[in-house]
C-alpha positions as CSV (number, residue, x, y, z in Angstrom):
1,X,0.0,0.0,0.0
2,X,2.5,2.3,1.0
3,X,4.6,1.8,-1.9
4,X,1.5,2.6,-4.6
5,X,1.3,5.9,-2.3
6,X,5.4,6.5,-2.8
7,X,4.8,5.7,-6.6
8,X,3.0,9.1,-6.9
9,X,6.4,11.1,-6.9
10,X,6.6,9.5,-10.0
11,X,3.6,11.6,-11.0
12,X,5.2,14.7,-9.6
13,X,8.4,13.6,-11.2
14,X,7.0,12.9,-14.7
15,X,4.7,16.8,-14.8
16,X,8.6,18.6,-13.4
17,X,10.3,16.7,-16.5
18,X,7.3,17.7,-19.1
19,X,7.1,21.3,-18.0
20,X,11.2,21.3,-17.9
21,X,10.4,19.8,-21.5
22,X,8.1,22.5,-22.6
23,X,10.7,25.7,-21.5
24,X,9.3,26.2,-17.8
25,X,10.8,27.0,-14.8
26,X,8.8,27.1,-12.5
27,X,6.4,24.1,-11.5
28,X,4.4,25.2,-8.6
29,X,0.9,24.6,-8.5
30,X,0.0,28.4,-9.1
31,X,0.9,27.6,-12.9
32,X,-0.5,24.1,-12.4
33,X,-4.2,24.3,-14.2
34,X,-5.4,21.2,-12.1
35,X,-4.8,23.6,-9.1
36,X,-5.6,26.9,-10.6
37,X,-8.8,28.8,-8.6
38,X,-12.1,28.7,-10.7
39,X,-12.6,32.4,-10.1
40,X,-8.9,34.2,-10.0
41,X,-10.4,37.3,-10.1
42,X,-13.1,37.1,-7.7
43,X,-15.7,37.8,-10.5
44,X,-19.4,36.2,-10.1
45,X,-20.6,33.6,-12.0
46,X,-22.6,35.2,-15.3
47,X,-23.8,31.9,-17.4
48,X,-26.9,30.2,-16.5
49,X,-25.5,27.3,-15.7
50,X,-23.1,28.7,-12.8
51,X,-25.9,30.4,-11.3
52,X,-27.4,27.3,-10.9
53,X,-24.9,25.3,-9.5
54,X,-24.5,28.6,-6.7
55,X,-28.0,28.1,-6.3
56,X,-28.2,24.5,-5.6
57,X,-24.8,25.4,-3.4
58,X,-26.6,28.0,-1.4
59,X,-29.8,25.3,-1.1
60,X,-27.8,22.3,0.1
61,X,-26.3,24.6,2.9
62,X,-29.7,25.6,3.9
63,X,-30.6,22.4,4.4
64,X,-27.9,20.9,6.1
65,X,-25.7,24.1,7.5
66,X,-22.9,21.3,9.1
67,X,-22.5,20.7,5.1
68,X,-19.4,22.8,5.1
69,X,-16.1,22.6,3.6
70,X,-13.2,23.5,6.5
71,X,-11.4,25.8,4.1
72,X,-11.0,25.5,0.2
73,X,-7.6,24.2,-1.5
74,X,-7.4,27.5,-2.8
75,X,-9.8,30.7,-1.5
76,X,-10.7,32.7,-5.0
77,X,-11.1,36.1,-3.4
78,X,-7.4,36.2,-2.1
79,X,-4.2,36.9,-3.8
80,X,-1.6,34.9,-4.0
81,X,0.3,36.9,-0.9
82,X,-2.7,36.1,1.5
83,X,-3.6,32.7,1.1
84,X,-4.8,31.3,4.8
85,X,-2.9,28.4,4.8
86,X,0.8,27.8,5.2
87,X,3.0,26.2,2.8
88,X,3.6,22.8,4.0
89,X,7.4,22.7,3.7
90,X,11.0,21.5,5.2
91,X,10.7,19.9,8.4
92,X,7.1,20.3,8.8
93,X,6.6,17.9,6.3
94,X,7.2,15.0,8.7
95,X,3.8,15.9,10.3
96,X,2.2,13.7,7.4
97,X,3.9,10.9,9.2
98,X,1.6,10.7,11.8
99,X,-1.3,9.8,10.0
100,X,0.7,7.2,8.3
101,X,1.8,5.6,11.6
102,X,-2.3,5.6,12.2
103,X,-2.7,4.1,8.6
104,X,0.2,1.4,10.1
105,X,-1.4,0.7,12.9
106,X,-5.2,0.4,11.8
107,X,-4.2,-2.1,8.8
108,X,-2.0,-4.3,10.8
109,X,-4.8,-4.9,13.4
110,X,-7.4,-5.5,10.6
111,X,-5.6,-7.6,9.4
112,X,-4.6,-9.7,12.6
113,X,-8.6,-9.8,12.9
114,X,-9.6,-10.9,9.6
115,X,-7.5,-14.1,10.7
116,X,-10.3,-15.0,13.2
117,X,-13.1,-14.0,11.5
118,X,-15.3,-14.8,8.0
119,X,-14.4,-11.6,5.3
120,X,-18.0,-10.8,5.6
121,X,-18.1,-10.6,9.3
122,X,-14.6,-8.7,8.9
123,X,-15.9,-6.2,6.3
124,X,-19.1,-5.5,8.0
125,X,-17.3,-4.8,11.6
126,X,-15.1,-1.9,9.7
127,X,-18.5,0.0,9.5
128,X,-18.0,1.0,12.9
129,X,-15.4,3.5,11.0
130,X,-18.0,6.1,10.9
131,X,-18.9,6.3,14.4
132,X,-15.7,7.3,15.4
133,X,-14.6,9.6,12.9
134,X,-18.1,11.4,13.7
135,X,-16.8,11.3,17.7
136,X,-13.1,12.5,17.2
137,X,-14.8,15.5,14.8
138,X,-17.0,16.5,17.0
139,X,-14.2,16.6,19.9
140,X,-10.7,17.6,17.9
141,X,-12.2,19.3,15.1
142,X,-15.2,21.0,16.9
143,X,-17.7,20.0,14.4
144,X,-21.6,20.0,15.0
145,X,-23.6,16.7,13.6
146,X,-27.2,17.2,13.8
147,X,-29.6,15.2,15.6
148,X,-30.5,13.2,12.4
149,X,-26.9,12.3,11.8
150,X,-26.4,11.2,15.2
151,X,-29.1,9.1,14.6
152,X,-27.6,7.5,11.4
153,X,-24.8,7.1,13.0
154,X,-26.3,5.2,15.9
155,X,-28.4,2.9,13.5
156,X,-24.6,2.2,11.9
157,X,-23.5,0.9,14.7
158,X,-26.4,-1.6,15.9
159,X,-25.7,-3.3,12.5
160,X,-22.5,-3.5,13.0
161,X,-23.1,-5.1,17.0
162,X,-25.5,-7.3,15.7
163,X,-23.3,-8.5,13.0
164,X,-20.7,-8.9,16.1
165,X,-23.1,-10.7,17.7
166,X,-24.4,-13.1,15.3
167,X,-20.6,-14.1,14.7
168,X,-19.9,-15.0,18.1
169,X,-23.5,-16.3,18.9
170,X,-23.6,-18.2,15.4
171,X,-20.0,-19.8,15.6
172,X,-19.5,-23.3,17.2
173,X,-16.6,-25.1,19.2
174,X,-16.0,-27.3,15.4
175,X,-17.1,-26.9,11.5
176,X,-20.2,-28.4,10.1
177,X,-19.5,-31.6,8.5
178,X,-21.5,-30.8,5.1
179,X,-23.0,-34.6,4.0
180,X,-24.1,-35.6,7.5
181,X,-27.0,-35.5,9.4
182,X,-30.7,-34.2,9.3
183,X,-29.6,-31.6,6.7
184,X,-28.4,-34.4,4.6
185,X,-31.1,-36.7,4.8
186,X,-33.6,-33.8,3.9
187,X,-31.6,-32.8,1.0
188,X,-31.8,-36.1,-0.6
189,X,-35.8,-36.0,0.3
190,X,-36.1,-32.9,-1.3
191,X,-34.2,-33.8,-4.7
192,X,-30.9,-34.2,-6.4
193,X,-31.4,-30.2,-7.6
194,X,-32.0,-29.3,-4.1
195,X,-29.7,-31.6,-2.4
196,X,-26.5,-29.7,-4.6
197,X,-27.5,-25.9,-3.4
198,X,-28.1,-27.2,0.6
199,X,-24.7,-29.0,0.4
200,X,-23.0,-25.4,-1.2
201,X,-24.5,-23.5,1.2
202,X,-23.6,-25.8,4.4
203,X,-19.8,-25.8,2.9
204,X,-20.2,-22.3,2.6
205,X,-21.5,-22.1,6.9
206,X,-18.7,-24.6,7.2
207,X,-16.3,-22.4,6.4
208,X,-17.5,-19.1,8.5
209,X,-17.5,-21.8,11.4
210,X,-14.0,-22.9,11.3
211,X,-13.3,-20.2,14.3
212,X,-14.5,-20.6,17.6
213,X,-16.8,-18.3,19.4
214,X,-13.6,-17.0,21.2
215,X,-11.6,-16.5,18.3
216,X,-14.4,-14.4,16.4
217,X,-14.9,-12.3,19.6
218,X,-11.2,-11.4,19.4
219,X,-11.3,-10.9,15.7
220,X,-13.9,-8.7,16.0
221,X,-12.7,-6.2,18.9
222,X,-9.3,-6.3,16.6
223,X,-11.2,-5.1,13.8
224,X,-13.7,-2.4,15.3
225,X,-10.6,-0.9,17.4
226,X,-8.3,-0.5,14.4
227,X,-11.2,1.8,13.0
228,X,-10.1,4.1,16.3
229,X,-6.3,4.5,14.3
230,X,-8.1,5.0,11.2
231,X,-10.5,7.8,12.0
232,X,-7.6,9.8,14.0
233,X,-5.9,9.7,10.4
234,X,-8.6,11.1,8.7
235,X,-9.0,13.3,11.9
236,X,-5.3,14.2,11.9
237,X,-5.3,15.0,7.5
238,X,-8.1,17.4,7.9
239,X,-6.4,18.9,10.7
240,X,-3.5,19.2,9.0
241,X,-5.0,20.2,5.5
242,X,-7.0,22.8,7.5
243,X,-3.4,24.5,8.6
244,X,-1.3,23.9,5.7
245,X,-0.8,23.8,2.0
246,X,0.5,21.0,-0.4
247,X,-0.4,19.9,-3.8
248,X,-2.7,16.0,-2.6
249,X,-0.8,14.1,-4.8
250,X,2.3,15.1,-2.7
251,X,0.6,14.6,0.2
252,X,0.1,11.0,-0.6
253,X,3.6,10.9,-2.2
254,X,5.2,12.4,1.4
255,X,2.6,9.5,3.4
256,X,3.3,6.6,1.7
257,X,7.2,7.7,1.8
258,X,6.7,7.5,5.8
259,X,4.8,4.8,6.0
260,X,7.2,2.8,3.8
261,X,10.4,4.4,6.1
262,X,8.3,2.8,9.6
263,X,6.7,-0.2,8.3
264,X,10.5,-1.0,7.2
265,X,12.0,-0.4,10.4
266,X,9.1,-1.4,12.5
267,X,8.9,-4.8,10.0
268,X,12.8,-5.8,11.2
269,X,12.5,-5.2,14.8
270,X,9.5,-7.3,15.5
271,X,11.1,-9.9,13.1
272,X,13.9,-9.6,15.4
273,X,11.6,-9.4,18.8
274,X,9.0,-12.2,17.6
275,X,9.2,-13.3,14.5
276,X,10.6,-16.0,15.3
277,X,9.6,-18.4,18.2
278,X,12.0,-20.2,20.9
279,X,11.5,-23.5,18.7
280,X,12.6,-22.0,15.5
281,X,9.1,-21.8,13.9
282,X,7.9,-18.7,12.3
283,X,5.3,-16.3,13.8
284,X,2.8,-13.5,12.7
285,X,5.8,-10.9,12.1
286,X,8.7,-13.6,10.6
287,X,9.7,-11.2,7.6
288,X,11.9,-13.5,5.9
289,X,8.4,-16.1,5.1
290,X,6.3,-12.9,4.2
291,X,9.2,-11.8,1.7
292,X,9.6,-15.8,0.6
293,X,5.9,-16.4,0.0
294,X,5.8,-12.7,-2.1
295,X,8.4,-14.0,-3.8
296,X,7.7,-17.6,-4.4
297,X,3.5,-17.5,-5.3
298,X,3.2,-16.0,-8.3
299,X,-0.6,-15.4,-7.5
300,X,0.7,-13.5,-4.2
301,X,3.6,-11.0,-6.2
302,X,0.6,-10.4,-8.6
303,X,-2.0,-9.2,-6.4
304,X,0.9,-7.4,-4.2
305,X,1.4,-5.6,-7.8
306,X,-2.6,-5.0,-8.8
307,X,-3.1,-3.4,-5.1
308,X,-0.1,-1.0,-5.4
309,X,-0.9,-0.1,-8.9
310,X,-4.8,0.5,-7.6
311,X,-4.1,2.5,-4.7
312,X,-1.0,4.8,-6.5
């Protein structure tokens, strides 16, 4: 992941080179047109059509007045000696790695959980994600939700307990045997045609089952706390976006660079600390299997590949 994020300097490397190639000098994003203000001039909108977007603006915000953008990439009205944020530069680039050590931390422990729980129980639980980016808004950022969001938000987050719950409560101590039993003989009553779809369906149960009621409990508070490191990243980009000024594709570029420098250094001291157990078998952090299986399975380096190339 982190090394699809670094891959976007190559972006940012590739538009210096073509407007080095086209006589420019300068390659900041006032001359940039994907960063150049819609209005430079402060004018209003004349056409038709841009008085009805404002319109529809003005009539969203009057229906929802929490609907409000922190502070523009680039404020229209202002010259370029009075923008309100600060140039994100030098050492105060290393702020971006805090979120990345969030991103770190969130993905490793949702990852740790999915190995205790079914993908669908996994990928409902991350739902909880909204409930505490709502929280940490309201408190750090000192945004107001309205009563009907905090409702939605609420209704969220009983699906995702009873999801929880249904894992836990639904799980036994061993798998279903698929071919034995009641459901067996009642599938053969029923038909052939029948008798194929129950036997798919009880492999399918068999599989969510394989974890015990423990197991998917554990999972599951892996899972919904890793959404607590995520939100304080989003929390912590806003905050930071709110502050400062850097062209996003940087940003990602400067967060995937950090995120690459820790997971590296954090990747060899666990391997170091744990990786390895007292009888010389691997663990959850053994580095030397996770870079031998990348490696060795072709189908692994290939989706390694596919997920850096989708998320740069």
């Amino acid at each position: 992941m982190f090394i699809g994020e670094s891959a976007c300097w190559l972006v940012v490397l590739g538009s210096y080179l073509f407007h080095l190639a086209r006589g420019g000098s300068d390659t900041t994003s006032a001359q940039d047109p994907a960063y150049e203000p819609l209005n430079p001039n402060g004018p209003e909108p004349s056409s038709a059509i841009d008085t009805d977007d404002e319109g529809a603006r003005v009539s969203e915000d009057a229906l929802d007045p929490t609907n409000i953008i922190a502070k523009p990439l680039v404020a229209p009205n202002l010259t370029a000696g009075d923008k309100e944020r600060i140039p994100l530069t030098g050492w105060k680039v290393l702020l971006l790695a805090l979120p990345a050590c969030c991103d770190i931390a969130g993905t490793t422990l949702m990852n740790v959980g999915l190995l205790f729980v079914a993908a669908s129980i996994y990928q409902m639980t991350r739902g909880a994600l909204v409930l505490f980016v709502g929280l940490f808004s309201v408190i750090f950022l000192k945004r107001h939700l309205g009563g009907w969001k905090w409702a939605s938000l609420f209704i969220v987050v009983l699906g995702v307990a009873l999801v929880g719950l249904a894992g836990v409560f639904g799980n036994k101590e061993r798998p279903v045997d698929p071919g034995h039993g009641d459901g067996h003989v009642k599938a053969e009553l029923m038909g052939r045609g029948f008798a194929m779809l129950t036997r798919g369906v009880q492999e399918v149960a068999g599989m969510a089952q394989e974890h015990t009621a423990l197991e998917t409990l554990v999972g599951i508070m892996l899972i919904a706390g890793a959404q607590i490191f995520t939100a304080t990243q989003f929390v912590l980009e806003e905050s930071i976006m709110e502050k400062y000024e850097l062209e996003p594709i940087k940003v990602v570029g400067w967060e995937g660079f950090f995120g690459m420098v820790v997971t590296l250094i954090l990747m060899g001291i666990l391997h170091g600390a744990v990786g390895v157990t007292e009888a010389g078998k691997g663990g959850y952090f053994d580095a030397r299997e996770g870079f031998k299986q990348v490696f060795s399975h072709r189908a692994i380096a290939v989706s390694s590949v596919l997920i850096m190339i989708s998320i740069g």
